[in-house]
C-alpha positions as CSV (number, residue, x, y, z in Angstrom):
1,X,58.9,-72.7,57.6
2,X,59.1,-76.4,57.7
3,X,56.3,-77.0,60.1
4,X,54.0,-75.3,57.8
5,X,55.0,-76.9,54.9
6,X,54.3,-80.2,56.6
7,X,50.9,-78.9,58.2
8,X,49.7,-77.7,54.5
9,X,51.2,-80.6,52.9
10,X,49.5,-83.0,56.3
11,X,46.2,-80.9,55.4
12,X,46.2,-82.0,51.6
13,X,46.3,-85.5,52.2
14,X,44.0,-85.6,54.8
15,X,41.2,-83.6,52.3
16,X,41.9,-86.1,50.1
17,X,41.6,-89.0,52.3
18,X,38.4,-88.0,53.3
19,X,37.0,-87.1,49.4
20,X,33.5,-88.3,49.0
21,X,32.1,-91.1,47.2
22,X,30.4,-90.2,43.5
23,X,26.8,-90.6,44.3
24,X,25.5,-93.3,41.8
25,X,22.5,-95.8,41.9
26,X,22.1,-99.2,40.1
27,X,20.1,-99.1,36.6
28,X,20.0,-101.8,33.7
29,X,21.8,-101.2,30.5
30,X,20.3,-102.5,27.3
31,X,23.4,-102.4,24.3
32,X,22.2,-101.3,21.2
33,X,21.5,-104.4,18.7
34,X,22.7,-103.6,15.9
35,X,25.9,-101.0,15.7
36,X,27.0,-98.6,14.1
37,X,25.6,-96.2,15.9
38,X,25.0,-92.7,16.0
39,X,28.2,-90.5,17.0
40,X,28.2,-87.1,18.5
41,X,31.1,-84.5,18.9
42,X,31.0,-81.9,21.7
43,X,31.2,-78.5,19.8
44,X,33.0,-76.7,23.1
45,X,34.7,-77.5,26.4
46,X,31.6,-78.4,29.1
47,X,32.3,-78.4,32.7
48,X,30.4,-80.9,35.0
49,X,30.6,-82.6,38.1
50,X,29.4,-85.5,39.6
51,X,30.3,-84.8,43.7
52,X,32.1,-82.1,45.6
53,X,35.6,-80.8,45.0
54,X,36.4,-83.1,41.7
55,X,35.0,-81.3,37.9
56,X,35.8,-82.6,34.7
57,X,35.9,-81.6,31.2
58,X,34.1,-82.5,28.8
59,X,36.3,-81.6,26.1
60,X,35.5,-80.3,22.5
61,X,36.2,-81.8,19.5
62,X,35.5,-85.1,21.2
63,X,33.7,-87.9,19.5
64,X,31.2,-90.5,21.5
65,X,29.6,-93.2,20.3
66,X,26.4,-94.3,21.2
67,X,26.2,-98.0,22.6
68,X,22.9,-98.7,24.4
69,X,21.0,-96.8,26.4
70,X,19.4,-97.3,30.4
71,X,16.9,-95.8,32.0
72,X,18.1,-92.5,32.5
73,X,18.6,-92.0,28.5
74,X,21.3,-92.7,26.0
75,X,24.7,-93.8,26.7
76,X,27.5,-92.9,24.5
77,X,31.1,-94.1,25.1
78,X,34.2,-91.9,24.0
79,X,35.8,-93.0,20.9
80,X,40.2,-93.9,21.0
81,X,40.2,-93.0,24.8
82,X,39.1,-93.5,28.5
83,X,37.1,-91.0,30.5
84,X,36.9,-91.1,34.1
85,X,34.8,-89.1,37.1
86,X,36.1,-89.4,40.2
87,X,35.0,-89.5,44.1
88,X,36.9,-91.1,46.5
89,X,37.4,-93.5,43.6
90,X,37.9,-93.2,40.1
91,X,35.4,-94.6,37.7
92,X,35.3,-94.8,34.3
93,X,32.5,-93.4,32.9
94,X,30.3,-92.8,29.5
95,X,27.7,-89.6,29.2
96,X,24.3,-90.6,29.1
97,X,21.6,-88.1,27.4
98,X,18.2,-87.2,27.7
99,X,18.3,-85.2,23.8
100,X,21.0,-82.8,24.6
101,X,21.1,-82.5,28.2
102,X,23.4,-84.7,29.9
103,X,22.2,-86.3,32.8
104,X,24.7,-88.0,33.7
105,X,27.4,-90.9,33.6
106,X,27.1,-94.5,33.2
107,X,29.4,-96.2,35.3
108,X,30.1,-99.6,32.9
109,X,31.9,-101.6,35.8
110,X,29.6,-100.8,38.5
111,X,26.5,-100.8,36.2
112,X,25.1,-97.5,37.7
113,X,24.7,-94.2,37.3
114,X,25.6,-91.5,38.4
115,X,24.0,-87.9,38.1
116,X,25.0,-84.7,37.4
117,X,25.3,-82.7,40.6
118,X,23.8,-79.9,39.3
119,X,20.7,-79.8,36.8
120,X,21.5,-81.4,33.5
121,X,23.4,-79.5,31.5
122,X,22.4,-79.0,27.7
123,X,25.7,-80.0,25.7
124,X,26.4,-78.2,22.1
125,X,26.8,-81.4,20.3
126,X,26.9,-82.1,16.5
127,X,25.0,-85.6,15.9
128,X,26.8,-87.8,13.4
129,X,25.2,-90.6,11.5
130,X,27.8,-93.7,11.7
């Protein structure tokens, strides 16, 4: 009984060892000039993923602010908290939207981004003037 415990508990770390990077690619970030900006709030929970084996939430009720925007559409960052996305790292990370679809995540210390894994995924949002 102990030698499986240790094999399954030897397997775990070794999957996680071996987790894949988030798949990202440099792009320019232009802040907005003059804030406020507009905020959003995600009407209901969204699931996404940027790489295998890690999801996130994308949680309703939650408020984002938009800050700038880069090539890949607008970037919003969460209001009152951090949200990360991870890999064999963990990044911080704000959406960034084409519209309603998010695209992706903007990766403010690495100044990249990183995409969806699957197609973009069209948020229910409620759009907020600041």
């Amino acid at each position: 009984m102990v030698r499986r415990g240790f094999a399954a508990t030897l397997t775990a770390v070794a999957l996680v060892a071996c987790a894949p990077e988030v798949s990202r690619r440099p792009t320019s970030f232009t802040p907005l000039a003059d804030p406020p900006a507009e905020t959003i709030e995600v009407l209901q929970d969204q699931k996404v993923s940027v790489g295998l084996g890690y999801d996130r939430v994308v949680r309703r009720g939650t408020p984002w602010t938009r800050i700038g925007r880069c090539a890949e559409g607008d970037v919003y960052r969460p209001v009152g908290r951090v949200f990360t996305v991870e890999g064999a790292h963990v990044h911080e990370a704000y959406l960034v939207l084409a519209g309603d679809r998010l695209v992706g995540f903007y990766l403010p210390v690495e100044h990249a981004f990183a995409p969806v894994r699957d197609a973009p995924i069209t948020l229910s949002i409620r759009r907020r003037p600041s």
